[in-house]
Legacy VTK file of the C-alpha trace (Angstrom):
# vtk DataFile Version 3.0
C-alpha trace
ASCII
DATASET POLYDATA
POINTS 416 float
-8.475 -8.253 -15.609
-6.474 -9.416 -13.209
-6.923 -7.413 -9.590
-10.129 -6.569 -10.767
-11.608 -10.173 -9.765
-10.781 -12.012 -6.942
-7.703 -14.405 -7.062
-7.940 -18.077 -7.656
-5.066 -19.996 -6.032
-5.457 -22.179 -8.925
-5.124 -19.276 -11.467
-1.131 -18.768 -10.171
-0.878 -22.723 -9.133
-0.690 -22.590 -5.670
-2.371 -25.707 -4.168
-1.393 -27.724 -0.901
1.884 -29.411 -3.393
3.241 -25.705 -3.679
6.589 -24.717 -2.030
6.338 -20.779 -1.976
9.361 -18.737 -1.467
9.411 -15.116 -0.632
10.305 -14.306 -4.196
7.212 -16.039 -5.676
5.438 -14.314 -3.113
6.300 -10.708 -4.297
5.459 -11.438 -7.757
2.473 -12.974 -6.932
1.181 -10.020 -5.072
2.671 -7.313 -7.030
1.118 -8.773 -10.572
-2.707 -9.665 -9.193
-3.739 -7.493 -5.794
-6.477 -4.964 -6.208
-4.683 -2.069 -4.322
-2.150 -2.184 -7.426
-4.916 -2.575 -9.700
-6.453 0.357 -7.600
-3.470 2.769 -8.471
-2.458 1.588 -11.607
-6.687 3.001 -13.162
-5.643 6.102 -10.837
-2.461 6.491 -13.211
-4.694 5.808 -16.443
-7.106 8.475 -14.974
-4.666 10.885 -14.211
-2.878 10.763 -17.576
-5.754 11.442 -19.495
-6.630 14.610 -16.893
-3.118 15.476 -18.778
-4.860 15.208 -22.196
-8.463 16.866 -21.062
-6.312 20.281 -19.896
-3.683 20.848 -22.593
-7.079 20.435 -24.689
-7.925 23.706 -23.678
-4.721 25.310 -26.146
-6.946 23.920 -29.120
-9.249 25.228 -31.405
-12.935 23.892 -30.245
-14.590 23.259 -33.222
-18.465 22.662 -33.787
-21.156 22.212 -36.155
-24.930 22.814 -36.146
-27.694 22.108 -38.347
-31.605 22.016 -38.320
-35.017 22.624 -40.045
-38.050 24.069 -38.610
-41.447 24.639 -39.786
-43.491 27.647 -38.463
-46.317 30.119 -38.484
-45.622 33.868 -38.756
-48.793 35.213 -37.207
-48.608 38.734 -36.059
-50.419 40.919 -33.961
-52.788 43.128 -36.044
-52.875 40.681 -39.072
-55.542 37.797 -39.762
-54.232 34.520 -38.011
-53.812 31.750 -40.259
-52.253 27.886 -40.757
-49.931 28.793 -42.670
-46.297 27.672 -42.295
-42.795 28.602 -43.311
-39.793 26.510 -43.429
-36.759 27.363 -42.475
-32.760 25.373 -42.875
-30.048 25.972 -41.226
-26.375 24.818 -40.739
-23.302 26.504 -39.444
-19.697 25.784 -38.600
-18.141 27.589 -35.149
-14.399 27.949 -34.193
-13.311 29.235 -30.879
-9.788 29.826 -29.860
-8.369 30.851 -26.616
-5.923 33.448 -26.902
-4.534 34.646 -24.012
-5.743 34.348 -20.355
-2.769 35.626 -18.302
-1.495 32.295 -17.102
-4.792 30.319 -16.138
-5.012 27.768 -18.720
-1.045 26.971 -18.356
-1.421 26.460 -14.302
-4.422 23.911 -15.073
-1.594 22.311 -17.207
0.655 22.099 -14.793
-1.789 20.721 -11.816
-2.692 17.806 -14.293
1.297 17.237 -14.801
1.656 16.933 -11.352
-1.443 14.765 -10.230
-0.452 12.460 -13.108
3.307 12.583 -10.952
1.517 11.598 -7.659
-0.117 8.854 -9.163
2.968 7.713 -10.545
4.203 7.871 -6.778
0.881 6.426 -5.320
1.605 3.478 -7.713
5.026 3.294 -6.297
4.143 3.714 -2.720
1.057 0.996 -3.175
3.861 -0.932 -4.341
6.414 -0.764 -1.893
3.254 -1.069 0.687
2.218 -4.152 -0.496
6.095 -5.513 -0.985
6.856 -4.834 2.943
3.161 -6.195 3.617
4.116 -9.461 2.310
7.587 -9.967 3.671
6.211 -8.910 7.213
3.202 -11.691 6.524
5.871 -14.271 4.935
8.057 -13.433 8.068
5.571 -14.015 10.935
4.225 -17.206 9.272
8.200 -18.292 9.445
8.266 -17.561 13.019
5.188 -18.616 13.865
5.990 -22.355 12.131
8.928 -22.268 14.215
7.394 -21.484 16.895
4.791 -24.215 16.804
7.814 -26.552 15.869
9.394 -25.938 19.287
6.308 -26.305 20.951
5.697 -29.628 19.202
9.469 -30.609 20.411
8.670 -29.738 23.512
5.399 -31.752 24.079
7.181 -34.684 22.819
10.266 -33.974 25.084
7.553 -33.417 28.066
6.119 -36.728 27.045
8.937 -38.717 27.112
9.629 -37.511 30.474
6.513 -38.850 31.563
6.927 -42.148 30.037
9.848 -42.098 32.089
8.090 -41.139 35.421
5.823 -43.965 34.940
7.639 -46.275 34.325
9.770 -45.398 37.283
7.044 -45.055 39.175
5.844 -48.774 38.903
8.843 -50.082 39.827
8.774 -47.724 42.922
11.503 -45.508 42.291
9.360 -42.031 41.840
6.795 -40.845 43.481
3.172 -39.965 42.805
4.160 -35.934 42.984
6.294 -36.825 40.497
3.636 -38.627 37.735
1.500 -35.850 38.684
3.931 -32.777 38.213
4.731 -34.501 34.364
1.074 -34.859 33.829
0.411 -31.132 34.626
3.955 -29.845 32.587
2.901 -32.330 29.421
-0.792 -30.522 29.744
0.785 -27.195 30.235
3.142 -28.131 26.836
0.054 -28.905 25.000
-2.082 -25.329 25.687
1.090 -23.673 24.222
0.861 -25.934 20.981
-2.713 -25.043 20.753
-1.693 -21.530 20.497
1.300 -22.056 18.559
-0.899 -23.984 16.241
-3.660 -21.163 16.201
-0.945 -18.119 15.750
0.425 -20.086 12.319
-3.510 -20.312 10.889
-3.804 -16.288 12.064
-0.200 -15.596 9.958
-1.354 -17.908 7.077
-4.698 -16.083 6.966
-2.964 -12.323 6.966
-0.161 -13.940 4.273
-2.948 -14.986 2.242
-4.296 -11.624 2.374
-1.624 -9.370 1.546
-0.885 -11.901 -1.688
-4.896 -11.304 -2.602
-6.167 -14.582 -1.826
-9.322 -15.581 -0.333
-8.881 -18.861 0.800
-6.604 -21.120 2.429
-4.389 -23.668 -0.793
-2.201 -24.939 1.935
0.715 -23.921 0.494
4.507 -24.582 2.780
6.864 -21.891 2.661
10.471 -22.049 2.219
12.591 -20.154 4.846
16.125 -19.031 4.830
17.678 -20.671 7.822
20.088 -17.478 8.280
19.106 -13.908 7.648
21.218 -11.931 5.419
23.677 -9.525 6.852
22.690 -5.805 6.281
25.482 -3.922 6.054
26.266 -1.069 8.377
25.170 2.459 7.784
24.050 5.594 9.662
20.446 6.507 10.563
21.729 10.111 8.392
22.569 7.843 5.316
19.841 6.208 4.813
17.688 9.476 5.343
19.146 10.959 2.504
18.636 7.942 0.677
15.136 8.374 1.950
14.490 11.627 0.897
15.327 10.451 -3.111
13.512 7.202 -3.266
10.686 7.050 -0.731
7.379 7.167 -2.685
5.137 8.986 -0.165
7.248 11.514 -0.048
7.669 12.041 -3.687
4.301 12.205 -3.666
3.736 14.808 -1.395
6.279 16.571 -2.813
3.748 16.398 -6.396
0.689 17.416 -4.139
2.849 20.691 -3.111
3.284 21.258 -7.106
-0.378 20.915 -7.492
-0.945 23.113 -5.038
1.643 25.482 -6.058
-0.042 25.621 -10.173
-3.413 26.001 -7.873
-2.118 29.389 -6.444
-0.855 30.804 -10.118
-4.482 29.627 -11.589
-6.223 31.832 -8.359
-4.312 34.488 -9.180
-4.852 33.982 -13.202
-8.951 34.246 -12.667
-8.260 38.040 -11.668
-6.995 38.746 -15.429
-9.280 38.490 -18.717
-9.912 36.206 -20.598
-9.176 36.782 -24.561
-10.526 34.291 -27.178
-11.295 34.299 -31.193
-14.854 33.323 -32.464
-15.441 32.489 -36.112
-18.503 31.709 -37.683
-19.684 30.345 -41.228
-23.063 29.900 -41.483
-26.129 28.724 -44.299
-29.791 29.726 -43.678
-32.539 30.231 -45.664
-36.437 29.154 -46.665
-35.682 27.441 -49.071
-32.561 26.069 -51.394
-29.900 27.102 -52.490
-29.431 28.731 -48.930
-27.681 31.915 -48.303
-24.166 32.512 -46.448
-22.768 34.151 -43.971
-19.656 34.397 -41.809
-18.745 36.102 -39.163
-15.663 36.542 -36.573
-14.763 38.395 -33.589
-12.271 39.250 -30.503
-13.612 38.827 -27.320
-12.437 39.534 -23.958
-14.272 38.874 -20.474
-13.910 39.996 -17.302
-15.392 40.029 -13.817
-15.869 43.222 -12.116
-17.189 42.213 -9.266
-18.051 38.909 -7.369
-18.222 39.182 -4.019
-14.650 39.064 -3.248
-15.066 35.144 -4.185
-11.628 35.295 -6.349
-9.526 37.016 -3.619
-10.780 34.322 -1.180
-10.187 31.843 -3.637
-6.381 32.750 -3.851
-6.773 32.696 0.058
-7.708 29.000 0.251
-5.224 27.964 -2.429
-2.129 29.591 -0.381
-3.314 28.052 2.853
-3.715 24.623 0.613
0.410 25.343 -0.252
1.823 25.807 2.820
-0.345 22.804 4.056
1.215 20.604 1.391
4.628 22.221 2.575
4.014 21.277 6.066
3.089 17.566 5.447
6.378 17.175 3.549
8.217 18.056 6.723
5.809 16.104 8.917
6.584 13.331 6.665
10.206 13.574 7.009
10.304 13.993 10.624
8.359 10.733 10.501
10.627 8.703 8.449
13.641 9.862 10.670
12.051 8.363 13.550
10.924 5.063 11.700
14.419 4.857 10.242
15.510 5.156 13.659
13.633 2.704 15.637
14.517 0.230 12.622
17.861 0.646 13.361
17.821 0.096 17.026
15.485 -2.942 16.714
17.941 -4.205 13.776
21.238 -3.636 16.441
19.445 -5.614 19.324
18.296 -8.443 16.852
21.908 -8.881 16.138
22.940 -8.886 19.183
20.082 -11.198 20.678
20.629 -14.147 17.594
24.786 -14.332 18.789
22.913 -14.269 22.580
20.386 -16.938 21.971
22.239 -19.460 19.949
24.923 -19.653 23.080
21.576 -19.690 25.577
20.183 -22.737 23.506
23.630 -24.840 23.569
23.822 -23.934 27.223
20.287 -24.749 27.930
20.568 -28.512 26.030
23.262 -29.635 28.025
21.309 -28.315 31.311
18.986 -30.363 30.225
20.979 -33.565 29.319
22.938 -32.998 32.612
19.542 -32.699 34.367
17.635 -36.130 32.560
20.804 -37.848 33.289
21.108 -36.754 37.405
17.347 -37.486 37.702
17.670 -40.861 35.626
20.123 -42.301 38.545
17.864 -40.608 41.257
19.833 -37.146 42.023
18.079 -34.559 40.739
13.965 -33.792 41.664
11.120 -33.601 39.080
10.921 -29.880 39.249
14.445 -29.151 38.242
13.715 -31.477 35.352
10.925 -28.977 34.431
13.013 -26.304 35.011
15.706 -27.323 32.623
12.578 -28.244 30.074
11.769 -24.731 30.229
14.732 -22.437 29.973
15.678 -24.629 26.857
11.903 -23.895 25.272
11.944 -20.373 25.994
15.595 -19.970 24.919
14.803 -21.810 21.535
11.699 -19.161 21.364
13.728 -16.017 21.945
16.206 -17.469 19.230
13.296 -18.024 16.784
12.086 -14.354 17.665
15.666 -13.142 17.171
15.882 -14.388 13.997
12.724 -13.181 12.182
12.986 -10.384 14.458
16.468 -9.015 12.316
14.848 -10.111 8.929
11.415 -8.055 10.079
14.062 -4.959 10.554
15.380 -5.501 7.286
12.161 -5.397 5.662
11.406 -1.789 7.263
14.412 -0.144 6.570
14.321 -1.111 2.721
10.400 0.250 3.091
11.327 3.148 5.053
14.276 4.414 2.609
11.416 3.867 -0.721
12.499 -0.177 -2.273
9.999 -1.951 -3.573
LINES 1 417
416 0 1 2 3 4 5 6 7 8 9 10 11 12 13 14 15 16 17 18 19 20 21 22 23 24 25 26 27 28 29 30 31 32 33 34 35 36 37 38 39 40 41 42 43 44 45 46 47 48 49 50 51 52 53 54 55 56 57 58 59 60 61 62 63 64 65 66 67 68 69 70 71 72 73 74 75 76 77 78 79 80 81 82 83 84 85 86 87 88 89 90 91 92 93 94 95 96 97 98 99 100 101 102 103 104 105 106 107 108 109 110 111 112 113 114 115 116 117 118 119 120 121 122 123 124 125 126 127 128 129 130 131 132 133 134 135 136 137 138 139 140 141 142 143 144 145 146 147 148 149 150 151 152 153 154 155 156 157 158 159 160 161 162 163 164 165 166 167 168 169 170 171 172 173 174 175 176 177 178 179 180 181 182 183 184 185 186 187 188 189 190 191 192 193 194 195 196 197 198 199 200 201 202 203 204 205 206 207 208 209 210 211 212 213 214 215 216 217 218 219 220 221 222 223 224 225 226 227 228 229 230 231 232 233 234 235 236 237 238 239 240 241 242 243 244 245 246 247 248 249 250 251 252 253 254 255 256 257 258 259 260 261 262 263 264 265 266 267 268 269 270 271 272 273 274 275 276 277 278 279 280 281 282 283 284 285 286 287 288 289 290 291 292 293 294 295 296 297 298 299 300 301 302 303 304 305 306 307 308 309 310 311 312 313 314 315 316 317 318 319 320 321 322 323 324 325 326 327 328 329 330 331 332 333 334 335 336 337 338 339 340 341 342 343 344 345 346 347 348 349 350 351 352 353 354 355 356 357 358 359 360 361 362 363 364 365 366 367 368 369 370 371 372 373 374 375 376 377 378 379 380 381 382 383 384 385 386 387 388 389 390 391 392 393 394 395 396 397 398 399 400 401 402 403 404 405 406 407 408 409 410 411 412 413 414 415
């Protein structure tokens, strides 16, 4: 099935023709990954723990049969070979009756584990959904980033074409050849790691969409990010608080543990069932019949104050599950938080950077053009190179920066 084998980029058509959009991604991921596959047996499991403890409010029913042969030597009597047979076959019914409670809170611990799963599912969901827009993201940026450190070779290399050729008619110097030659080499290391930071974000993409190897796929980017519209830190908490998987699901784990303190305190109490009986035995045929029923009730008298300690360790096992819904909380607060303060400088940075880039192209126009007639030096050439590379960086970080924000806050506040 699928998630239970490994993914073949030809099984879902992605091949080195493929133009994958963030869309195609999700689906991709969310349909064939083994961590859904993973929850969604967990689910199965759990759902049939549902079935295995409301079995316990039904009659058990069982049947028996056999035949023997045997000797019936005795002590006091000659000893012989002589054998007997014997039939037998008999049809059991138990039924619980009453146990104060116990069976119900087993009930209710398998309702609630089958609830977590449900939220597991949905967490492992809206894990893997943030996974691959953070992955989908940074290979964006990153293929920007390598595309401005391609631009910038080039631009680096034109300058030098430029030195030279000035520099054979006399007109620069050999600083000058030699200061392009070491700013074209310097322009070239960064493409190298550009180049190596866009196979690490393909790799993790891959990854996060189930894949073991590399189909050379392109992705298609949204030039702009979407606007998220403004809210309060307090708004989307409560939003938080109704949709976020994890904490739905610890919220189920505190039920369990809740039915877990009810079925301690249950074990103290009796346990009253019905027995019935019909049975056939005999040497030899037609055999002879008998039935039989009975009330029976059970209790423990003593055990070594084992149930006491048990309802010990179940309370303790409540008020832990308590506590990790309020550690939990406190914990999207903050994440919620920091989302919001990282989405509020993004904003601000992208209006920032696109006026740094415009300024920083005409520096540099300005600057090719004074040093073309002579009146400006190589280095403030360089310098002009630079600002514009790093400003067209910090706009490309701005950018995916904002859309990485968005992508927490919608995981943070429980969207898949």
């Amino acid at each position: 099935m699928p998630g239970e084998r490994l993914l073949k980029a030809d099984d879902v058509g992605l091949s080195s023709h493929t133009v994958l959009t963030l869309d195609k991604a999700l689906s991709l991921a969310l349909a064939y990954h083994p961590s859904i596959f993973q929850s969604e047996q967990a689910l199965t499991a759990a759902t049939a723990h549902v079935y295995q403890a409301r079995a316990a409010y039904w009659p058990q029913v069982n049947a028996a049969a056999g035949a023997s042969r045997a000797t019936s030597n005795a002590q006091g009597t000659p000893e012989n070979n002589h054998a007997n047979n014997s039939y037998s076959g008999s049809l059991g019914l138990n039924l619980l009756v009453y146990d104060f409670g116990k069976t119900p809170a087993q009930v209710r611990q398998a309702y609630a584990r089958q609830i977590a799963a449900e939220e597991s599912l949905h967490s492992a969901r809206s894990d893997l959904a943030y996974a691959v827009r953070t992955t989908f993201y940074t290979l964006g940026k990153t293929l920007e980033l390598e595309q401005v450190s391609r631009d910038a070779v080039r631009q680096y290399q034109d300058h030098l074409d430029q030195v030279q050729a000035f520099r054979d008619v006399g007109r620069r110097t050999r600083y000058d050849l030699t200061k392009s030659e070491v700013d074209l080499g310097n322009a070239r290391l960064n493409l190298i790691k550009a180049q190596s930071d866009v196979s690490d974000a393909r790799a993790a993409l891959n990854r996060s969409l189930g894949l073991a190897e590399e189909p050379g796929y392109q992705i298609q980017q949204s030039e702009t990010a979407h606007p998220f519209p403004e809210t309060t830190v307090e708004t989307l908490m409560e939003q938080a608080r109704r949709n976020h998987p994890g904490l739905k699901l610890l919220h189920a784990q505190e039920r369990v543990a809740y039915a877990a303190v009810d079925e301690a305190i249950a074990s103290l109490y009796p346990e009253i069932g019905l027995q019935a009986k019909y049975g056939l035995g005999g040497a030899h045929f037609p055999l002879t019949w008998n039935w039989s029923s009975a009330l029976q009730s059970t209790i423990q008298l003593f055990t070594g104050r084992q149930q006491t300690l048990a309802i010990e360790v179940a309370i303790t096992q409540l008020r832990s599950a308590r506590s990790q819904v309020a550690d939990r909380e406190q914990q999207i607060f903050q994440d919620l938080k920091n989302a919001l303060n990282q989405l509020t400088s993004a904003r601000q940075r992208l209006s920032l950077t696109d006026l740094l880039v415009r300024q920083a192209q005409e520096s540099l126009d300005l600057v090719n053009e004074r040093y073309r007639i002579g009146a400006a030096a190589a280095v403030e050439v360089t310098d002009a190179q630079v600002a514009l590379t790093s400003a067209r960086g910090e706009q490309v970080k701005a950018k995916f920066d904002y859309q990485s924000a968005i992508a927490q806050i919608r995981h943070t506040v429980g969207e898949e």
